[in-house]
Every structure is written in structure tokens, then in C-alpha cells.
C-alpha positions in Angstrom: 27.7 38.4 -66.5 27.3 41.9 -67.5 31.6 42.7 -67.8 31.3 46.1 -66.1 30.8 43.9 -62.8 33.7 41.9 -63.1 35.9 44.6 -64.2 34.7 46.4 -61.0 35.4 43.2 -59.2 39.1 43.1 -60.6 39.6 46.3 -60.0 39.2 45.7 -56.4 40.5 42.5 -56.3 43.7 42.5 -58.6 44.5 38.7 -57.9 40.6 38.2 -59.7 42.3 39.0 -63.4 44.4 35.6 -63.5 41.3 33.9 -63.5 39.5 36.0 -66.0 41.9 36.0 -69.1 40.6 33.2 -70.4 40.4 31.6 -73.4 37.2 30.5 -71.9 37.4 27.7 -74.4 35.6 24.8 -72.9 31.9 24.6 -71.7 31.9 24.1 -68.6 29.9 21.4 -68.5 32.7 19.5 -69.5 33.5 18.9 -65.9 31.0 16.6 -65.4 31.7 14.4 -68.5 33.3 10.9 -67.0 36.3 10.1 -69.7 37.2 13.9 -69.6 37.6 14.2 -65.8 39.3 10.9 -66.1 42.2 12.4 -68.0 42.4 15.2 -65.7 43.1 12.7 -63.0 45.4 11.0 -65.3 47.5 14.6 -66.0 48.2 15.7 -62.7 49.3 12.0 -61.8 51.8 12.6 -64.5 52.3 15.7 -63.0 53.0 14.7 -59.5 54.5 11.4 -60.1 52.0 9.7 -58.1 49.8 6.4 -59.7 46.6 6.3 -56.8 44.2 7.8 -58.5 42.6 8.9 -55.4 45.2 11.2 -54.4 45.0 12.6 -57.6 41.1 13.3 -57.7 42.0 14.9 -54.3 44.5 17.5 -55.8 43.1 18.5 -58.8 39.8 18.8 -56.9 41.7 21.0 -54.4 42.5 23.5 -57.0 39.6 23.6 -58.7 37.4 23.8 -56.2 39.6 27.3 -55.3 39.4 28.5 -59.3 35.1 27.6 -58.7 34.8 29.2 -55.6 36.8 33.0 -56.2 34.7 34.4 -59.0 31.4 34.3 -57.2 32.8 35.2 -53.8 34.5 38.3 -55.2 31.7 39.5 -56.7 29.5 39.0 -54.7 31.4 41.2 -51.7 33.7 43.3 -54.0 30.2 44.7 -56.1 27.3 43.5 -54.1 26.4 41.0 -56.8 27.2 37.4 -57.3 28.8 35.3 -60.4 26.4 32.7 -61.1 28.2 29.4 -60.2 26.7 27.3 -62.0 27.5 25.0 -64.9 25.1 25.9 -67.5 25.6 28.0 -69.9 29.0 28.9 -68.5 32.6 28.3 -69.7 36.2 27.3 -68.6 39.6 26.9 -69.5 42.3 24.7 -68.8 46.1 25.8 -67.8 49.1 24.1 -69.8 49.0 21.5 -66.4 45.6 20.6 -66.6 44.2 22.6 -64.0 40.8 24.8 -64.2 41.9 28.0 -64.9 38.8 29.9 -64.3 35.2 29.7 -65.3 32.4 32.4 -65.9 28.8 32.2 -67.1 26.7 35.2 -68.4 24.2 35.4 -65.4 24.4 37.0 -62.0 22.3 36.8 -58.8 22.0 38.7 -55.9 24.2 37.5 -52.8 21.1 35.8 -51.4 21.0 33.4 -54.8 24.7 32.6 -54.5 24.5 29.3 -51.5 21.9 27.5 -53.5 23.8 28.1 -57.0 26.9 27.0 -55.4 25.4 24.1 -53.4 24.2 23.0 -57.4 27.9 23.7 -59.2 30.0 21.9 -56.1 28.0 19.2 -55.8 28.2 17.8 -59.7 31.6 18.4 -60.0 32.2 16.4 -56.0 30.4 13.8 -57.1 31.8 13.4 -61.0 35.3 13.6 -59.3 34.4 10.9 -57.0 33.7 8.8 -60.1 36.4 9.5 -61.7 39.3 9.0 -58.6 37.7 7.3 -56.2 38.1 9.9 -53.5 35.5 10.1 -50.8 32.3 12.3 -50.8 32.8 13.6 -47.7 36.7 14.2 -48.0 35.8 16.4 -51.2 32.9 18.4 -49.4 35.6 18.9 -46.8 38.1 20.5 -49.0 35.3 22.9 -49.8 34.8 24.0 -47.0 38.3 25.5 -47.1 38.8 26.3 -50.8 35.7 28.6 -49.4 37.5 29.9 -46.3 40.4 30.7 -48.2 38.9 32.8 -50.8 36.7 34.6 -48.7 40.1 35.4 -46.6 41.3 36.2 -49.7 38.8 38.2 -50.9 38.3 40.1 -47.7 42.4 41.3 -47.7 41.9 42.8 -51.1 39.2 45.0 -49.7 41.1 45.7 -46.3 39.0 43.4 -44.1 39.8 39.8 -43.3 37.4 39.6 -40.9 34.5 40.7 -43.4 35.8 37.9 -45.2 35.4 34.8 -42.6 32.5 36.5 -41.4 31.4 35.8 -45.4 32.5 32.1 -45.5 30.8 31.1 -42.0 27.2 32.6 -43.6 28.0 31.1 -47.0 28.6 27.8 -45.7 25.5 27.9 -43.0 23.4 29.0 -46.0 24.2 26.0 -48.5 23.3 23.3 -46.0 25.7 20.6 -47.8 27.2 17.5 -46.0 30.4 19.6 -45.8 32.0 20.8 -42.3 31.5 24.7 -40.8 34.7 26.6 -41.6 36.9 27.3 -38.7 40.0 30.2 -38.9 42.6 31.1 -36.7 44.2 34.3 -35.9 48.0 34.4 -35.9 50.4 37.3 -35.1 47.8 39.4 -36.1 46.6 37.5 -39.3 43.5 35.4 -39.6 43.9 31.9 -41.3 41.7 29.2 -42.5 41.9 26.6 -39.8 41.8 23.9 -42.5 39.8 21.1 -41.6 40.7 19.4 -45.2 44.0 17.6 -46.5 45.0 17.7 -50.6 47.3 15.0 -49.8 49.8 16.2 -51.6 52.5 14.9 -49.3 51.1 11.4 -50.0 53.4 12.1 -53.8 56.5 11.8 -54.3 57.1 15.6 -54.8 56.5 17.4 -51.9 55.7 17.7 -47.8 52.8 18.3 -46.0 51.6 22.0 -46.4 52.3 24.3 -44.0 48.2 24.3 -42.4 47.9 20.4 -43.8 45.7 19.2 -40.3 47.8 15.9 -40.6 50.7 18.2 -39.0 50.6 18.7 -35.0 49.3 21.8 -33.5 52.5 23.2 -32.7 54.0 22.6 -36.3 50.9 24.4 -37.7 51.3 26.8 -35.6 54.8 27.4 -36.0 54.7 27.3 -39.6 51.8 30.0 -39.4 53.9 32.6 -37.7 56.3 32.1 -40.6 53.8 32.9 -43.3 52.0 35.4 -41.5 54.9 37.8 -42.3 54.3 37.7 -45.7 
């Protein structure tokens, strides 16, 4: 990807640099190699404290698929032109945990392109960490959905409208036609949130609760929970 864009990209979106520093060390194909996503499952079982392999496809999936989805979204409404998510030909690195810490190719398309690309990307790395863990297709497509919603939100606040951000993730979503769910948000004390329709299972480790939007919570605790952060 030409750099100017995603310099014009981080410039709009600061958050956008942590994910752009590199090394870039890894191709990105790696992903989808069985033994190596195997040890990624492996690490942030170590990490976590927690021995079901499922749960741990779930959580690194949870963050990567976030790390896949912000590039391309960013681009795409911060310069009018979209990272290319796919795996070919790009590269990744890996933080000192194990997680993906970002991943960039040399290609761009226009917004149009970006569904179909990102339909090709998500699904590989779904189904190699559904090898690898155990965890369910459909959960994975699920957690998508949100890592989606999420960046779009995200995306959107860095250029001063939330709503152009949902607005994004509900056409993104209709446009890739995968077996995952629509994205739903929620507006609370005057801040829009993912309405997450996915659970990371964290709270199924020994290290930590459910999070604060986790749909295993009741309404009220949600909602409760989403007055508190939307003072932040």
C-alpha cells in the first residue's frame, strides 16, 4: 500500500500507528499454517491460565480479528481507499504475548473491493482457527461481526462521527454476505456502542470476569456497566 495513504490514515486516526510500527516480520500467510496457529493457542493458554483449547482459539481470535479488521476500515473511511485485507503477499508481526500485532500488504482497492477481500482474509483465518482450537464456525463469524462494529465505532470517533462509523459496519457486513450475524449498536448517555452479539469467553479463565458488554451479562448489568464507560 502506497505509505502516503496510511500515513494520511494515521494522521487521522492516531490510535492506527500502534498497528503500523511493525517489524512486519512474518508473512502473513503464516496464519493459516496448522502447527503455527497451534502454538498461538498454546501461548495465550499460558497466558491466561486456562487448558480448553477452545476458549483459547476464541481469545486470541478475538484480538486478531480486531488487529485484521482496523487497517482496512481506517483506510478505507479516513482516505477513501481500502487496505487490501488479504493474506497474499502481505505481512504481520507478533506482540511479546503472542498476539497479531498488525498486518499490511502492498495493494489497495477502492471501498467497493473491501467486503469481498475481507469475506477472503476472515474466512481462512475462522476456519484455520477452528482447526486449531476447536471453537465453532459460527461463534468465530460472530466475534466478527463485532471486532467489525467496534472498529468502525472506532474509526468513526477519530474522525468526529460515530454514527458514520456504524452506518459503515451495517453496509460492510450486508456487503460480505458471510454466515456471520448483522451488527447491532446501542446508544448510551449520548455514546453509541457495539451491541455485541459475540462472547471472547474470557471469563470462562481463571483471570478475569465477564466484560463489561459480554451478552452473557443481563440487560441491566450491560447497561449499567455502559453508562460507566461512556464517561470515558
Amino acid at each position: 500500500m502506497p505509505e502516503s495513504a496510511l500515513v494520511r490514515a494515521a494522521a487521522q486516526v492516531p490510535a492506527l500507528g500502534e498497528y503500523l510500527s511493525g517489524p512486519f516480520d512474518l508473512p502473513a500467510s503464516v496464519m493459516l499454517d496448522a502447527q503455527w496457529m497451534r502454538e498461538r493457542v498454546r501461548e495465550i493458554g499460558v497466558r491466561w491460565g486456562c487448558s480448553d483449547a477452545r476458549v483459547n482459539g476464541t481469545l486470541w481470535w478475538y484480538a486478531a480479528s480486531s488487529t485484521m479488521a482496523f487497517v482496512p476500515i481506517a483506510t478505507a473511511l479516513a482516505v477513501g481507499e481500502a487496505a487490501d485485507p488479504r493474506l497474499d503477499d502481505a505481512r504481520c508481526f507478533l506482540r511479546p504475548d503472542g498476539s497479531l500485532g498488525g498486518v499490511i500488504g502492498e495493494a489497495t482497492l477502492d471501498v467497493e473491493g473491501l467486503a469481498a477481500a475481507m469475506v477472503e482474509s476472515f474466512g481462512a483465518l475462522v476456519d484455520a482457527v477452528s482447526a486449531a482450537s476447536g471453537a465453532r464456525v459460527k461463534a468465530l463469524w460472530a466475534i466478527a461481526t463485532d471486532s467489525i462494529a467496534n472498529r468502525c465505532l472506532d474509526v468513526g470517533a477519530a474522525l468526529g462521527n460515530r454514527a458514520l462509523g456504524s452506518e459503515f459496519a451495517v453496509s460492510l457486513i450486508d456487503d460480505m454476505r458471510a454466515p456471520m450475524p448483522a451488527p447491532r449498536f446501542v446508544d448510551v448517555a449520548g455514546r453509541r456502542f457495539t451491541e455485541r452479539c459475540s462472547c471472547c469467553l474470557l471469563y470462562e479463565t481463571d483471570a478475569a470476569d465477564k466484560c463489561t458488554s459480554c451478552p452473557r451479562r443481563t440487560p441491566d448489568d450491560r447497561l449499567r456497566g455502559l453508562h460507566i464507560a461512556a464517561r470515558w
